[in-house]
mmCIF entry with sequence, helices, sheets and N, C-alpha, C, O atoms, coordinates in Angstrom:
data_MODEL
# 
_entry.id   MODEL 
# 
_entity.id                         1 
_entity.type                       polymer 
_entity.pdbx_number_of_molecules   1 
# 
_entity_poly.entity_id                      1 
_entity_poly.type                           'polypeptide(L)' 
_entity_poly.nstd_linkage                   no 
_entity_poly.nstd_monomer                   no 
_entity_poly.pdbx_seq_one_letter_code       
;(UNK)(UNK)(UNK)(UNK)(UNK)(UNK)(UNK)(UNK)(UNK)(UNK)(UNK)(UNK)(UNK)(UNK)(UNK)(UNK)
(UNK)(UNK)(UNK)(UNK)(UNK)(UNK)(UNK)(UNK)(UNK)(UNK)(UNK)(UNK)(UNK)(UNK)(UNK)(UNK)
(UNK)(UNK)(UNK)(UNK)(UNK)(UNK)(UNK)(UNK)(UNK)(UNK)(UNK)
;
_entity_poly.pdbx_seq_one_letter_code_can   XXXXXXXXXXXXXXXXXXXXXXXXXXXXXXXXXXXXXXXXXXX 
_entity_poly.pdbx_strand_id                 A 
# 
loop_
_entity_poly_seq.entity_id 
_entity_poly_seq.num 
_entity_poly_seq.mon_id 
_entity_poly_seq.hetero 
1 1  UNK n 
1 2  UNK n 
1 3  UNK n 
1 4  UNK n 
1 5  UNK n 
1 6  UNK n 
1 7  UNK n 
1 8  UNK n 
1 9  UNK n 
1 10 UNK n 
1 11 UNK n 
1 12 UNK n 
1 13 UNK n 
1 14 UNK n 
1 15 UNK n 
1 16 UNK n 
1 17 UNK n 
1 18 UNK n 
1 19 UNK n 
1 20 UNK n 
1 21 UNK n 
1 22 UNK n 
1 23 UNK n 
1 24 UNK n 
1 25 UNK n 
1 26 UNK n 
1 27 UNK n 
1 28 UNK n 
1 29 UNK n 
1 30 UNK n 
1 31 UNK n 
1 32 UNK n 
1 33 UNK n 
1 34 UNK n 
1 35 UNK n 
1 36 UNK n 
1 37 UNK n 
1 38 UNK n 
1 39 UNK n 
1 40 UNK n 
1 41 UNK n 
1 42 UNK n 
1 43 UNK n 
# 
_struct_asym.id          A 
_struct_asym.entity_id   1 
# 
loop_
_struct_conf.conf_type_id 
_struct_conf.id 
_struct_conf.pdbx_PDB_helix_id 
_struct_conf.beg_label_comp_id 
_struct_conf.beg_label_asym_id 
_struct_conf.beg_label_seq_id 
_struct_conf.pdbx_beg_PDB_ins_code 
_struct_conf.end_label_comp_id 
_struct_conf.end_label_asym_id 
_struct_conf.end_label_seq_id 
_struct_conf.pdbx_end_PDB_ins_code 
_struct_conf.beg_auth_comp_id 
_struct_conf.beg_auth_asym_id 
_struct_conf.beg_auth_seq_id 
_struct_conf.end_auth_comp_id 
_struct_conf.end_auth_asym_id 
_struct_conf.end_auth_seq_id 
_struct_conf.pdbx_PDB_helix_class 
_struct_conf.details 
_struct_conf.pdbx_PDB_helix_length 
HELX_P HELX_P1 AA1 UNK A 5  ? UNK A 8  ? UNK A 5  UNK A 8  1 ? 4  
HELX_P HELX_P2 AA2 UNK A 11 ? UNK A 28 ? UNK A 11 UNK A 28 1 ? 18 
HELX_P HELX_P3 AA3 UNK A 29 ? UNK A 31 ? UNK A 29 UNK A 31 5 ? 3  
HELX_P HELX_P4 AA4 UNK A 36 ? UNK A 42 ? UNK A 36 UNK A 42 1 ? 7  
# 
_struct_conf_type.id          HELX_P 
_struct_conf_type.criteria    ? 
_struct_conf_type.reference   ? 
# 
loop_
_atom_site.group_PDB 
_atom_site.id 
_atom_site.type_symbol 
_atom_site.label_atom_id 
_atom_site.label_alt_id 
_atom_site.label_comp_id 
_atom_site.label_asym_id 
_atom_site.label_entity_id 
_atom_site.label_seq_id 
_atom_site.pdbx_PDB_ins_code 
_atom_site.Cartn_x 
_atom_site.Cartn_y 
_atom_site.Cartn_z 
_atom_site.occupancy 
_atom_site.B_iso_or_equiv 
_atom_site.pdbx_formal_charge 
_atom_site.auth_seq_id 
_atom_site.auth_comp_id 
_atom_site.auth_asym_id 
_atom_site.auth_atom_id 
_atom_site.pdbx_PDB_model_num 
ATOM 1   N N  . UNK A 1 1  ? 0.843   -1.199 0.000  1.00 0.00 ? 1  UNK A N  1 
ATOM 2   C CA . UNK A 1 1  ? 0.000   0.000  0.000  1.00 0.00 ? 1  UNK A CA 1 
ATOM 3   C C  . UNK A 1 1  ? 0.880   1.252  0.000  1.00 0.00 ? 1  UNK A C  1 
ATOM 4   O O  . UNK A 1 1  ? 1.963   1.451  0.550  1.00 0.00 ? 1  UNK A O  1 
ATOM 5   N N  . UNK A 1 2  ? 0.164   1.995  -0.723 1.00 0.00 ? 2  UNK A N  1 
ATOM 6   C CA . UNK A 1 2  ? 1.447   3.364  -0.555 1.00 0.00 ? 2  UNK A CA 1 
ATOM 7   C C  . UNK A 1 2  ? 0.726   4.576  0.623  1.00 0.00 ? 2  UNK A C  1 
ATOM 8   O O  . UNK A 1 2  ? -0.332  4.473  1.244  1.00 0.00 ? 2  UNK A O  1 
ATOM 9   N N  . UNK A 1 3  ? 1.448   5.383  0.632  1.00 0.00 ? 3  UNK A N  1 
ATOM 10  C CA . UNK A 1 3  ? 0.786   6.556  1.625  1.00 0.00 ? 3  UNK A CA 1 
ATOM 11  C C  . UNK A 1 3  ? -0.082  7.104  1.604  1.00 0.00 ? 3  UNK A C  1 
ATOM 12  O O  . UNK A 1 3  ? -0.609  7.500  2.643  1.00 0.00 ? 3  UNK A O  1 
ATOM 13  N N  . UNK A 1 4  ? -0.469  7.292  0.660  1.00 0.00 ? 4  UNK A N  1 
ATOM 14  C CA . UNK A 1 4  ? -2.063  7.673  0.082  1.00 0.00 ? 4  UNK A CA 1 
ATOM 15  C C  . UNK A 1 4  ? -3.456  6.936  0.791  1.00 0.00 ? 4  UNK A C  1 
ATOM 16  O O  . UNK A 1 4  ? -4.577  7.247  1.193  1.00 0.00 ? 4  UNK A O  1 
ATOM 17  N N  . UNK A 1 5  ? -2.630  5.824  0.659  1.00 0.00 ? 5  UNK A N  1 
ATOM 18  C CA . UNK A 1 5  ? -3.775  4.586  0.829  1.00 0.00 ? 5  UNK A CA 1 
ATOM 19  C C  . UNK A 1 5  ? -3.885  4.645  2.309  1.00 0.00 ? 5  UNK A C  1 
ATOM 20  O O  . UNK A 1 5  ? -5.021  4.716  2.779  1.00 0.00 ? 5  UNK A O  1 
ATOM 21  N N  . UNK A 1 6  ? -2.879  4.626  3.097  1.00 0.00 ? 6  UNK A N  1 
ATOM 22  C CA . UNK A 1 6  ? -2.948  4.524  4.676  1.00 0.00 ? 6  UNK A CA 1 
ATOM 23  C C  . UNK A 1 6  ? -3.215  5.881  5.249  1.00 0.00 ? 6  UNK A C  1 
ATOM 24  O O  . UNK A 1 6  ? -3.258  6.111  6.458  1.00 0.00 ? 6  UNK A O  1 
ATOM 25  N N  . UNK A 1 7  ? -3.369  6.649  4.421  1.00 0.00 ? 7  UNK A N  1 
ATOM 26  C CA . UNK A 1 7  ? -4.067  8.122  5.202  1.00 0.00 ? 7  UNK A CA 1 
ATOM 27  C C  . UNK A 1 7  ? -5.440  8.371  4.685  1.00 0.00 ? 7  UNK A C  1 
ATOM 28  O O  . UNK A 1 7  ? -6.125  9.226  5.247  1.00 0.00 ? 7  UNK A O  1 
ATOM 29  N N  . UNK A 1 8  ? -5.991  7.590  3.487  1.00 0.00 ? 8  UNK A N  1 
ATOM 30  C CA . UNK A 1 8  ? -7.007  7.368  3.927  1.00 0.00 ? 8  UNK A CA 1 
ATOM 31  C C  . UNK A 1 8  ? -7.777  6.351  4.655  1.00 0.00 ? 8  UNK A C  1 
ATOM 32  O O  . UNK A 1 8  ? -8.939  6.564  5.001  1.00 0.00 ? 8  UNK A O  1 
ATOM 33  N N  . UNK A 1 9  ? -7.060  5.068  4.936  1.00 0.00 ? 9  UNK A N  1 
ATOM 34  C CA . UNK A 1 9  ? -7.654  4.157  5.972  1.00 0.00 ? 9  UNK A CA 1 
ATOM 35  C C  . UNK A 1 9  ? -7.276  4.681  7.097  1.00 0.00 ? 9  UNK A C  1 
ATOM 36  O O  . UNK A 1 9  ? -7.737  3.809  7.834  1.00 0.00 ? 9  UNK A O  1 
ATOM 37  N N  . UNK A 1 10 ? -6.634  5.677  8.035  1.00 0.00 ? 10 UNK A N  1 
ATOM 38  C CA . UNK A 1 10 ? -6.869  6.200  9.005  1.00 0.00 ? 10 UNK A CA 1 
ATOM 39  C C  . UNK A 1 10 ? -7.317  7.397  9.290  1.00 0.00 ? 10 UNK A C  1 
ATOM 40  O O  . UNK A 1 10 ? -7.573  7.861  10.401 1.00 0.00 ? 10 UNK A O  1 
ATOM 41  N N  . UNK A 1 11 ? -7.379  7.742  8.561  1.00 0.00 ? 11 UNK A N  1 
ATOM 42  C CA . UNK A 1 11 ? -9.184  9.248  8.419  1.00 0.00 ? 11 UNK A CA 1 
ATOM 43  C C  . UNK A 1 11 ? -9.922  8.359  8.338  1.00 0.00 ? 11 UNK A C  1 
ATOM 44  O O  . UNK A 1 11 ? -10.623 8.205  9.338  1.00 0.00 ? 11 UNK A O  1 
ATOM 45  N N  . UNK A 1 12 ? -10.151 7.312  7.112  1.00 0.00 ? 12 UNK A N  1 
ATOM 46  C CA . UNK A 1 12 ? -11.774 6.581  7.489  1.00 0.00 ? 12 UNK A CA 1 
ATOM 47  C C  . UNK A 1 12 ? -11.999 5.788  8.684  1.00 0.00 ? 12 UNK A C  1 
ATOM 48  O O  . UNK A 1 12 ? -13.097 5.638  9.222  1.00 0.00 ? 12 UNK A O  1 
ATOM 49  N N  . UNK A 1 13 ? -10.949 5.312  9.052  1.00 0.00 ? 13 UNK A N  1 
ATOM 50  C CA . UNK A 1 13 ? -11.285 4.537  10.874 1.00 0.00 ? 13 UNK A CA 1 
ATOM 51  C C  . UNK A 1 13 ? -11.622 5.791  11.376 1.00 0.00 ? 13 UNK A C  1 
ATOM 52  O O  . UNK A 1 13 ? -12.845 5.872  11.490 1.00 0.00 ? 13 UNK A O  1 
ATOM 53  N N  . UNK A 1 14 ? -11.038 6.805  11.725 1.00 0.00 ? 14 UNK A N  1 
ATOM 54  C CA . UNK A 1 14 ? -10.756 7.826  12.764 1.00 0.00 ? 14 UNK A CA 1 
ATOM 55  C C  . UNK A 1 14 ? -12.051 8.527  12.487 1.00 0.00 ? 14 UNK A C  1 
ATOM 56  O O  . UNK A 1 14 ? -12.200 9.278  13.451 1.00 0.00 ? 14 UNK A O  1 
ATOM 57  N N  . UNK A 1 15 ? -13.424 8.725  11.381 1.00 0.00 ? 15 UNK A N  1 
ATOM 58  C CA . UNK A 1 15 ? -14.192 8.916  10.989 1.00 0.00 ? 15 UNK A CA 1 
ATOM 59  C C  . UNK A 1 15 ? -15.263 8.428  11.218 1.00 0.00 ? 15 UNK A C  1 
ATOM 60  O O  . UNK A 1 15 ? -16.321 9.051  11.314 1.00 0.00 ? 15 UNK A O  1 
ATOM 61  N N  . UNK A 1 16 ? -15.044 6.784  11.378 1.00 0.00 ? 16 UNK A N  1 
ATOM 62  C CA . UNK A 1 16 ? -16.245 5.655  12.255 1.00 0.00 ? 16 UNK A CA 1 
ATOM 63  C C  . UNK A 1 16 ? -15.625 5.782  13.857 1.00 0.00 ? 16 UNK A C  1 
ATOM 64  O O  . UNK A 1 16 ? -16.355 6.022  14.819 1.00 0.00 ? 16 UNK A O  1 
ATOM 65  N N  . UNK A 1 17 ? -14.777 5.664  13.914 1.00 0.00 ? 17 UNK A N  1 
ATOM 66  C CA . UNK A 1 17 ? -14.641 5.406  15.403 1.00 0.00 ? 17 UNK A CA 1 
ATOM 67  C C  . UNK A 1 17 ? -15.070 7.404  16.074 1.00 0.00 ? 17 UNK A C  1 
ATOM 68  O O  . UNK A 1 17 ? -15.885 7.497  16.992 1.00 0.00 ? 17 UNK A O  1 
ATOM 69  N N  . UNK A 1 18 ? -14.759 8.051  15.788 1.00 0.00 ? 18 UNK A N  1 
ATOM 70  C CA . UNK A 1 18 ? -15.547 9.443  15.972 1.00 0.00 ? 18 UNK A CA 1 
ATOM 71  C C  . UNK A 1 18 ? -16.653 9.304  15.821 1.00 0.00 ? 18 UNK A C  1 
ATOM 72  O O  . UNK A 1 18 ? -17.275 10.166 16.440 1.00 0.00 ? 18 UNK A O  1 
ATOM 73  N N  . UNK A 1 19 ? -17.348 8.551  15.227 1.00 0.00 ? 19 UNK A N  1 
ATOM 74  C CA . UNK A 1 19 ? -18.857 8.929  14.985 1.00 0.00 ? 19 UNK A CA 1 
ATOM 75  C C  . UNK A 1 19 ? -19.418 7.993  15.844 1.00 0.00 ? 19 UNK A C  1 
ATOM 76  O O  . UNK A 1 19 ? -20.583 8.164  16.203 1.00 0.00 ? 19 UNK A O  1 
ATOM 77  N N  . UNK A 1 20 ? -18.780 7.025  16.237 1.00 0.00 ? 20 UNK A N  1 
ATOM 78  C CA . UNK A 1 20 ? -19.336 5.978  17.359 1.00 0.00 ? 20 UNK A CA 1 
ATOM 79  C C  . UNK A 1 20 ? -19.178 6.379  18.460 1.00 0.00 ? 20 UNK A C  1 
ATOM 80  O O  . UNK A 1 20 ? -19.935 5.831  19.262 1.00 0.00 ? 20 UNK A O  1 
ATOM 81  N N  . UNK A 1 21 ? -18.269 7.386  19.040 1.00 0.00 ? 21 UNK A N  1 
ATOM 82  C CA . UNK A 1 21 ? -17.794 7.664  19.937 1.00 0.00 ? 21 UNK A CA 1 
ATOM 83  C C  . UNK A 1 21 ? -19.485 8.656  20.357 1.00 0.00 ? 21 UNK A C  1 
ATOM 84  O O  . UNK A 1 21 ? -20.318 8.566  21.259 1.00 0.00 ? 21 UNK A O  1 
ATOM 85  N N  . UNK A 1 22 ? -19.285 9.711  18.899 1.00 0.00 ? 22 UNK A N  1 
ATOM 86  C CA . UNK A 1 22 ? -20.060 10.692 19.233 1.00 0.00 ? 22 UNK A CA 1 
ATOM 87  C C  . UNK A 1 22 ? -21.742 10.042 19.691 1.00 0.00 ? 22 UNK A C  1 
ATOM 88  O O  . UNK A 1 22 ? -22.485 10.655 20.459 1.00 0.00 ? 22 UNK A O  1 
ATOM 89  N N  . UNK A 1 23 ? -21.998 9.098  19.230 1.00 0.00 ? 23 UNK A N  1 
ATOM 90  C CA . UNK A 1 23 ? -23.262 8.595  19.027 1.00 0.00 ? 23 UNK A CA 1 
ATOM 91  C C  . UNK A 1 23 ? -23.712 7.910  20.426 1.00 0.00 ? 23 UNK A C  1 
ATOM 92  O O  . UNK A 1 23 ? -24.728 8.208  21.053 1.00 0.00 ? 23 UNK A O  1 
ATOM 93  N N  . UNK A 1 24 ? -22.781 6.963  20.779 1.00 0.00 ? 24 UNK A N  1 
ATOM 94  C CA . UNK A 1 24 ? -22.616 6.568  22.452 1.00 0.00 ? 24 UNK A CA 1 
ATOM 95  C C  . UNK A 1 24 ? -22.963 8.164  23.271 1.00 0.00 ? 24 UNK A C  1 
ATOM 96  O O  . UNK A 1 24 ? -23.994 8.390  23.904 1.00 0.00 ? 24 UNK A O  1 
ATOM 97  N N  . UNK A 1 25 ? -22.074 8.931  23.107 1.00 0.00 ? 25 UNK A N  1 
ATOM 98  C CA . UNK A 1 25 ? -22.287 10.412 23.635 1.00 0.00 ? 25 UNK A CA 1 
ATOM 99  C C  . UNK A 1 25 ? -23.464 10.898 23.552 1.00 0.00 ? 25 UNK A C  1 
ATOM 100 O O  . UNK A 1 25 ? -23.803 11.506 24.568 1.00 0.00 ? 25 UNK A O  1 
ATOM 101 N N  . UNK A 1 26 ? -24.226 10.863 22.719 1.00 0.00 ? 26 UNK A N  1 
ATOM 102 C CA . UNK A 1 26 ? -25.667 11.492 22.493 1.00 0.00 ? 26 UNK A CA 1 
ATOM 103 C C  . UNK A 1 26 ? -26.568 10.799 23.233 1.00 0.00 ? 26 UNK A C  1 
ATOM 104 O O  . UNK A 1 26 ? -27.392 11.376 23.942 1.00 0.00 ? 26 UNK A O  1 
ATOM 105 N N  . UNK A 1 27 ? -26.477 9.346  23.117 1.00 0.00 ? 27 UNK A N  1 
ATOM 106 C CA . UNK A 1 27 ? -27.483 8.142  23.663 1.00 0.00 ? 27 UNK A CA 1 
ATOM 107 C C  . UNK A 1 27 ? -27.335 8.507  25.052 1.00 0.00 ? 27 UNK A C  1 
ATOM 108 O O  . UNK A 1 27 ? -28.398 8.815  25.591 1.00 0.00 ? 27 UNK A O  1 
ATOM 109 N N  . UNK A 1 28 ? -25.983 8.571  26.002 1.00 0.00 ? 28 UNK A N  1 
ATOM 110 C CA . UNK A 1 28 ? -26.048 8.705  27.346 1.00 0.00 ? 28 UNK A CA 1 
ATOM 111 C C  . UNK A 1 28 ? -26.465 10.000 27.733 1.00 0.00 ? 28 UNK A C  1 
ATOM 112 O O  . UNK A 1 28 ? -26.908 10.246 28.855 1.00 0.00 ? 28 UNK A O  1 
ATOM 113 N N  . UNK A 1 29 ? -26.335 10.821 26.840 1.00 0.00 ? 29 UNK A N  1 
ATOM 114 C CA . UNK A 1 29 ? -26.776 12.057 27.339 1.00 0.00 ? 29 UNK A CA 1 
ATOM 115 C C  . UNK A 1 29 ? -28.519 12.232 26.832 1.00 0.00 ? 29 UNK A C  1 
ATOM 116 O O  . UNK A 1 29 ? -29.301 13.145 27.099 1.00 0.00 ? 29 UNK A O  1 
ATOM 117 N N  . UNK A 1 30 ? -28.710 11.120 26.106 1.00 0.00 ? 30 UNK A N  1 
ATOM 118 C CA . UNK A 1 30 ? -30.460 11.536 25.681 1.00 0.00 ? 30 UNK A CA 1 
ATOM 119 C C  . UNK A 1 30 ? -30.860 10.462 27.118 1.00 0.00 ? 30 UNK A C  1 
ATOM 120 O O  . UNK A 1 30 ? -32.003 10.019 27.005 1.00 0.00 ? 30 UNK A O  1 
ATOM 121 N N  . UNK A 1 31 ? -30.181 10.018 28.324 1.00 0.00 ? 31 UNK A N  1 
ATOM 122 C CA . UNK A 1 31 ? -31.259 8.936  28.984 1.00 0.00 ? 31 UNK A CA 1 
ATOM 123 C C  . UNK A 1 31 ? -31.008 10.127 30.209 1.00 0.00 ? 31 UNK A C  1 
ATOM 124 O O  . UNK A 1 31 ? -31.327 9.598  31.274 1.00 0.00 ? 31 UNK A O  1 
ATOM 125 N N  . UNK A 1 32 ? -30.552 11.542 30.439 1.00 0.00 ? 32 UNK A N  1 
ATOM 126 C CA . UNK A 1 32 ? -30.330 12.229 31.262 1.00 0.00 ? 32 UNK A CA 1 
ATOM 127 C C  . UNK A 1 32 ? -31.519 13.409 30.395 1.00 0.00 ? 32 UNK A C  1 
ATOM 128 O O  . UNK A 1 32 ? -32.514 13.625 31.088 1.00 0.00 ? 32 UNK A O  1 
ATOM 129 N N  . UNK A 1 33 ? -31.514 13.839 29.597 1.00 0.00 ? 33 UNK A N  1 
ATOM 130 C CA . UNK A 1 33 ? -32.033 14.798 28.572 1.00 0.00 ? 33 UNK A CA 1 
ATOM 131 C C  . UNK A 1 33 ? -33.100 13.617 27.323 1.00 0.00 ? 33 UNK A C  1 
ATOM 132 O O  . UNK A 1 33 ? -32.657 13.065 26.316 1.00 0.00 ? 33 UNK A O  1 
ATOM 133 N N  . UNK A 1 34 ? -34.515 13.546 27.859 1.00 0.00 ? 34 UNK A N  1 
ATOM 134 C CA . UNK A 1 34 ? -34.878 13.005 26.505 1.00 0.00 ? 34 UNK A CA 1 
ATOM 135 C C  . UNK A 1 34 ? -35.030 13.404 25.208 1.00 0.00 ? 34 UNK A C  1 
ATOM 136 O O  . UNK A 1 34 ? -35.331 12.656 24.277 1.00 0.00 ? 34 UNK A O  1 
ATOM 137 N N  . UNK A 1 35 ? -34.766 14.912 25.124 1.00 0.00 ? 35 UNK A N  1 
ATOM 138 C CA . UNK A 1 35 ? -35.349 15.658 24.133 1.00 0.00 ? 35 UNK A CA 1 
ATOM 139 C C  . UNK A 1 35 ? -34.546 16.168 23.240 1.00 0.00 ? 35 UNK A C  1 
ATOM 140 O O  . UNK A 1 35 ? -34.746 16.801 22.203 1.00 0.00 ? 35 UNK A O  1 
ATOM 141 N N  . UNK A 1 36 ? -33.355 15.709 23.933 1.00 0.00 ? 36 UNK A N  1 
ATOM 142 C CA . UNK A 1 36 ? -32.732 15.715 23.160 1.00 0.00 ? 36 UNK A CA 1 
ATOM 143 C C  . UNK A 1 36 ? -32.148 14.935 21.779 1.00 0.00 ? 36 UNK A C  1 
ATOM 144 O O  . UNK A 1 36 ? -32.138 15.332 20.613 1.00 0.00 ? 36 UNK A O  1 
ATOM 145 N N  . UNK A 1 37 ? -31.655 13.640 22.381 1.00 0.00 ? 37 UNK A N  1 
ATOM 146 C CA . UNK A 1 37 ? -32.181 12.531 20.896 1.00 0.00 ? 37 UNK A CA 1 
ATOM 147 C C  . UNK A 1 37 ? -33.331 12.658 19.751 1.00 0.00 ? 37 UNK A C  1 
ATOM 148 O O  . UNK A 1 37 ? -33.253 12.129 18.642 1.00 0.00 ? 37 UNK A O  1 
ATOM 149 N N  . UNK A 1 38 ? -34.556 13.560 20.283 1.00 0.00 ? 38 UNK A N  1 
ATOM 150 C CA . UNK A 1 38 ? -35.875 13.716 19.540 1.00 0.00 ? 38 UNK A CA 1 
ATOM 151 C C  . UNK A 1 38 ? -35.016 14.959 18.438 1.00 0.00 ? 38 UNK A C  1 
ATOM 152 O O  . UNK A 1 38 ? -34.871 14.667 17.251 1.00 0.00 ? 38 UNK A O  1 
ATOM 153 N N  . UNK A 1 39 ? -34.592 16.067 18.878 1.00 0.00 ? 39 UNK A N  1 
ATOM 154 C CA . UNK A 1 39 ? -33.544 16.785 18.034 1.00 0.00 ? 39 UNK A CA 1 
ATOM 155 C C  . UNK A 1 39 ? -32.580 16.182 17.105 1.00 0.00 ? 39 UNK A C  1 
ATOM 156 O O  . UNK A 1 39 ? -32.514 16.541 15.929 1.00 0.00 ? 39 UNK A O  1 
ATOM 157 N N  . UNK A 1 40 ? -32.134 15.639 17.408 1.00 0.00 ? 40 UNK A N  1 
ATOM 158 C CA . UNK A 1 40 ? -31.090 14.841 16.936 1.00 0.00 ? 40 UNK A CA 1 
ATOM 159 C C  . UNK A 1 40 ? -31.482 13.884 15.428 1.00 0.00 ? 40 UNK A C  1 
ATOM 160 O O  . UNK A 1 40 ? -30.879 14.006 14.362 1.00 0.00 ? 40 UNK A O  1 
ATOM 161 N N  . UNK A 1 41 ? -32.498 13.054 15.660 1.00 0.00 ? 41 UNK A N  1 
ATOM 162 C CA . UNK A 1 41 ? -32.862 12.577 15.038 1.00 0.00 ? 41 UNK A CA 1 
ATOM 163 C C  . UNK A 1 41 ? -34.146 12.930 13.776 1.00 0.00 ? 41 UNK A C  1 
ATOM 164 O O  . UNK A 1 41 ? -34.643 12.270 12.864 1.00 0.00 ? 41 UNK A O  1 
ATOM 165 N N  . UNK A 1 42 ? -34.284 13.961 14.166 1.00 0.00 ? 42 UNK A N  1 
ATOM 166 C CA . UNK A 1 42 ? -35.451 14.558 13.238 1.00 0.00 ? 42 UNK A CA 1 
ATOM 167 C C  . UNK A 1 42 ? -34.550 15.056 12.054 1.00 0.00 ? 42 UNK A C  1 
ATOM 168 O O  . UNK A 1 42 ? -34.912 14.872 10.892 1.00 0.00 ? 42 UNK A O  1 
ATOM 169 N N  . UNK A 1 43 ? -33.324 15.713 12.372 1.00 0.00 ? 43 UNK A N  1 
ATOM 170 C CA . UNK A 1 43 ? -32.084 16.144 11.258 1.00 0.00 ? 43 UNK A CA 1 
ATOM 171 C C  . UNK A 1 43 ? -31.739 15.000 10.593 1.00 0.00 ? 43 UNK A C  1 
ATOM 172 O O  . UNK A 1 43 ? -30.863 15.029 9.729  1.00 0.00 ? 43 UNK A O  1 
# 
């Protein structure tokens, strides 16, 4: 693989694993805040 290739397979991990991160984040904070997930998800 050349360098190209491994900077984009670690932006695209670093892209799912951010967005999983963020998403866990929303869920624990929508069982403290319900109204919030309702925001969230209407976008």
């Amino acid at each position: 693989m050349n360098a190209s290739a491994w900077i984009m397979l670690i932006v695209g991990s670093g892209i799912i694993y951010g967005g999983l991160g963020y998403f866990i984040w929303v869920a624990a904070r929508s069982k403290r805040h319900p109204h919030s997930l309702e925001k969230q998800t209407k976008e």
